[in-house]
Backbone bond lengths (Angstrom), bond angles and torsions (degrees), N, CA, C in turn:
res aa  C-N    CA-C-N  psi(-1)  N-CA   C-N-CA  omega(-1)  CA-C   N-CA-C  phi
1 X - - - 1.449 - - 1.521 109.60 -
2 X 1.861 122.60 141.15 1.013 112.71 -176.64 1.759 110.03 -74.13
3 X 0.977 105.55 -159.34 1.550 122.31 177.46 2.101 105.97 -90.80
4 X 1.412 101.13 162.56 1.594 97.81 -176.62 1.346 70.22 -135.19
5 X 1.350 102.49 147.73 1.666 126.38 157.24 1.819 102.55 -133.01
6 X 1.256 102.57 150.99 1.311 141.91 170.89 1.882 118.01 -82.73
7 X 1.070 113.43 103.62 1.949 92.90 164.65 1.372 85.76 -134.80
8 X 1.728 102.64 144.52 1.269 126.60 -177.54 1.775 98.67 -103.98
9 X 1.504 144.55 167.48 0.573 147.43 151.86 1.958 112.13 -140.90
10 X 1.244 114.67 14.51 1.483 142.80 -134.78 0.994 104.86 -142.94
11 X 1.492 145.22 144.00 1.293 149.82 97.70 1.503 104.34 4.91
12 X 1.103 106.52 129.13 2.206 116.30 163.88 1.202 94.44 -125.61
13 X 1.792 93.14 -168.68 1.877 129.99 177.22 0.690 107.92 -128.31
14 X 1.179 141.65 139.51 1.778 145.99 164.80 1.875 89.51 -100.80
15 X 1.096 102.57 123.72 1.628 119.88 172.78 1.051 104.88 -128.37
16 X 1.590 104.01 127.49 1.770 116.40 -174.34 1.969 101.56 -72.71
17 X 1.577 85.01 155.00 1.485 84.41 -165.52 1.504 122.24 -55.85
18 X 1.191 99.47 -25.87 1.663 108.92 -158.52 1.112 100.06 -77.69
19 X 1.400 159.24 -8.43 1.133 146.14 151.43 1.540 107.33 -49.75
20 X 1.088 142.43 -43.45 1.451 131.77 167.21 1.670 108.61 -56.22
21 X 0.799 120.83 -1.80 1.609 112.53 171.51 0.895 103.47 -119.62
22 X 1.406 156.52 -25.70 1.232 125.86 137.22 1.200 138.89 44.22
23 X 1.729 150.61 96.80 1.190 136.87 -170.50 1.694 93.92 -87.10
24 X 0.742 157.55 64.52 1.390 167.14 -150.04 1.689 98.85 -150.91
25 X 1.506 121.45 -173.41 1.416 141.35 -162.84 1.445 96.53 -113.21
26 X 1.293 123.08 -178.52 1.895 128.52 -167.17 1.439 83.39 -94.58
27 X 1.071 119.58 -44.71 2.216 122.66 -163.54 1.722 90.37 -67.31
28 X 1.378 119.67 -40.23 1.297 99.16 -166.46 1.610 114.29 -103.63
29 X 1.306 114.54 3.86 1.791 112.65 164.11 1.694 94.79 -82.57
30 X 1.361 122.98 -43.71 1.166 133.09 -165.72 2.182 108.36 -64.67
31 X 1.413 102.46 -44.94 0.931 68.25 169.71 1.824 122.38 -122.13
32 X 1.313 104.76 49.46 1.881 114.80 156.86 1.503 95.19 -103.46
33 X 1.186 140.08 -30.06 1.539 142.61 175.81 1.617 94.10 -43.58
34 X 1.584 120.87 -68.55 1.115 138.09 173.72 1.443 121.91 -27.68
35 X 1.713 100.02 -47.34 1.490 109.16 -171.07 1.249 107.72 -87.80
36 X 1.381 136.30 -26.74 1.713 150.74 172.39 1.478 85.08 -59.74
37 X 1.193 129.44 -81.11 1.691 108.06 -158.75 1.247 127.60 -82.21
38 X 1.744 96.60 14.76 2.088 84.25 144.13 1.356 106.09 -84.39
39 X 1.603 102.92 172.22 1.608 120.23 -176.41 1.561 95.11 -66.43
40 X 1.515 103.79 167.37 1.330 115.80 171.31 1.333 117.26 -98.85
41 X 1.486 107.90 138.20 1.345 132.27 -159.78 1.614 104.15 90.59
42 X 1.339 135.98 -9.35 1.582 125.89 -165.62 1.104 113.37 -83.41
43 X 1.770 111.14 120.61 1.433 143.44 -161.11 1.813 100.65 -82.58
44 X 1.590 90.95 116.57 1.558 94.02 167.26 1.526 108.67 -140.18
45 X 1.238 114.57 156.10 1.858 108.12 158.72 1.656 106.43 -101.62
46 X 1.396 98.79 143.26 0.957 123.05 179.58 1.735 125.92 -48.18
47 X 1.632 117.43 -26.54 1.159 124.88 150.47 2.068 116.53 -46.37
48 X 1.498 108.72 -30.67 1.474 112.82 178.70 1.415 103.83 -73.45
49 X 1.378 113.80 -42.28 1.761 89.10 -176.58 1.606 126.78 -108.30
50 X 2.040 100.28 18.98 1.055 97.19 148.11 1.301 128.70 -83.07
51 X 1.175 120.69 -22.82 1.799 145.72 -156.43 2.422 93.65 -86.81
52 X 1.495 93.88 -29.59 1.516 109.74 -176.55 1.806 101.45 -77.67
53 X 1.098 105.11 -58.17 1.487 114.02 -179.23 1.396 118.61 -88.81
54 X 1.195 137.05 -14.69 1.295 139.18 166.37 1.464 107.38 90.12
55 X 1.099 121.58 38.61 1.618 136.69 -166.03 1.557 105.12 -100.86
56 X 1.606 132.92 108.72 1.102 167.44 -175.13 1.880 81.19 -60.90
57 X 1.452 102.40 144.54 1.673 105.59 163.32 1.487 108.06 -59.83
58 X 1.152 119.26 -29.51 1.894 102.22 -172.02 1.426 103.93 -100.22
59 X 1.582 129.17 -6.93 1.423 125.82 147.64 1.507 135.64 -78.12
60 X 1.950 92.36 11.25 0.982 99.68 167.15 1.445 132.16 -111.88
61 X 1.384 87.68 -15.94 1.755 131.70 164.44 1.908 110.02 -41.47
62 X 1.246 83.80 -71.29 1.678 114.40 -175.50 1.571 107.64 -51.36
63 X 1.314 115.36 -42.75 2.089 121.80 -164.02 1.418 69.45 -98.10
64 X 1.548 141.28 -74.72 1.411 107.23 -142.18 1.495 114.78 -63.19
65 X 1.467 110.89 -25.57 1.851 97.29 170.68 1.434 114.42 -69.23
66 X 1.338 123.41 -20.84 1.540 124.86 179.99 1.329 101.14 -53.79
67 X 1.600 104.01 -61.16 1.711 120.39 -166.85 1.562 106.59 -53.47
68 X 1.345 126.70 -37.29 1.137 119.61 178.72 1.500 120.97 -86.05
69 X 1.157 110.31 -18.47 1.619 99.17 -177.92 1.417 90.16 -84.74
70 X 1.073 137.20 -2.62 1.818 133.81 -159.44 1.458 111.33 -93.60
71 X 2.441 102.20 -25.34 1.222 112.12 -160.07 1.198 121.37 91.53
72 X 1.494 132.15 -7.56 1.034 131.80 -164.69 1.621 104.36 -79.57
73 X 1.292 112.16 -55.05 1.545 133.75 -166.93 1.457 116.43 -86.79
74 X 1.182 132.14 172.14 1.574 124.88 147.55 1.555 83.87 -164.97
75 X 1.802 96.35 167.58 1.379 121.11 166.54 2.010 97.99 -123.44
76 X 1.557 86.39 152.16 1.632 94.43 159.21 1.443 103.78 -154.25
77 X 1.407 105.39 134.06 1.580 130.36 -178.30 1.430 101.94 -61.87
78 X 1.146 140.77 158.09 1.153 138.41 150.11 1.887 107.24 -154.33
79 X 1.229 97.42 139.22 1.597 96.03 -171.27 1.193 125.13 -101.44
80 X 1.932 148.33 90.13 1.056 146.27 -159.98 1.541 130.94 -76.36
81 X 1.046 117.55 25.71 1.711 144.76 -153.30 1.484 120.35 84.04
82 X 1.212 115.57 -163.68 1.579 128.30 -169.75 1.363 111.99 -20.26
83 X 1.159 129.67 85.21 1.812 121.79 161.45 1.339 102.09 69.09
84 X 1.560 115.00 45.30 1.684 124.94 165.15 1.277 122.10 -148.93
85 X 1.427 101.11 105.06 1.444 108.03 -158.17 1.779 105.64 -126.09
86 X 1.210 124.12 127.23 1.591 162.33 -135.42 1.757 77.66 -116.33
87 X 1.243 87.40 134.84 1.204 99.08 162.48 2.195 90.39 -135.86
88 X 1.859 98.19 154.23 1.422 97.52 167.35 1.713 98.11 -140.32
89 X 1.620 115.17 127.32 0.965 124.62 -179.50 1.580 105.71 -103.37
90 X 1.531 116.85 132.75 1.493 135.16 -172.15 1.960 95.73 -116.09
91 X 1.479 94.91 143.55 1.093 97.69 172.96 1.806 87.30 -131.74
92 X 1.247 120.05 146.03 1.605 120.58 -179.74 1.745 114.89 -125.79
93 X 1.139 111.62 128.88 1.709 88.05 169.26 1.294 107.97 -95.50
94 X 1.299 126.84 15.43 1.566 120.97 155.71 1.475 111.24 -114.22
95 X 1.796 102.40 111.44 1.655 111.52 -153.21 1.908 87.98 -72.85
96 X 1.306 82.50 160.06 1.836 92.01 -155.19 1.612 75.06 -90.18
97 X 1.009 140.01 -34.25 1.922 99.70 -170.71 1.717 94.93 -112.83
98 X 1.223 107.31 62.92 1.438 99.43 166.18 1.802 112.18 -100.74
99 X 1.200 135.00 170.22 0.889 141.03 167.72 1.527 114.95 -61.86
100 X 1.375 117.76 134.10 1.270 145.07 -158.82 2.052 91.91 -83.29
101 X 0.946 120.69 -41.73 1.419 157.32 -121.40 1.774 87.81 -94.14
102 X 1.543 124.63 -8.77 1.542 119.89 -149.51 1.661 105.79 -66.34
């Protein structure tokens, strides 16, 4: 087999490996891979990284329940007065119900 080389001319992500092992689906390592190599703290709505990844509302349905039963994800409601309600979506690379114990 020949050789593969890499040239960047671009901005990248460094994504830790273990997200490819993952017991999760290809759409949903693929897209927390996505969410790890934005910067931390970087504000997006979730319409951006469906519109980024090409993710259908019910393919988005499907990874975000993956992501959350996995720990990866969460939502929290928050209510801004009269019939306006905030939602804030977290993505973590320390899955929130993992063992303390590593």
């Amino acid at each position: 087999m020949g050789k593969a080389v890499i040239r960047k001319s671009r901005q990248w992500s460094a994504v830790p490996d273990a997200v490819f092992e993952l017991p999760i689906s290809t759409a949903a390592r693929l897209t927390l891979a996505w969410a790890f190599g934005r910067p931390d703290g970087w504000e997006f709505h979730i319409s951006h990284l469906q519109k980024t990844l090409d993710l259908s509302d019910s393919a988005w349905r499907r990874i975000r329940k993956e992501l959350i039963e996995a720990g990866f994800f969460s939502q929290h409601r928050t209510y801004k007065g009269y019939k306006t309600v905030e939602w804030l979506n977290v993505f973590t690379d320390d899955p929130l119900y993992a063992s303390k114990s590593r």
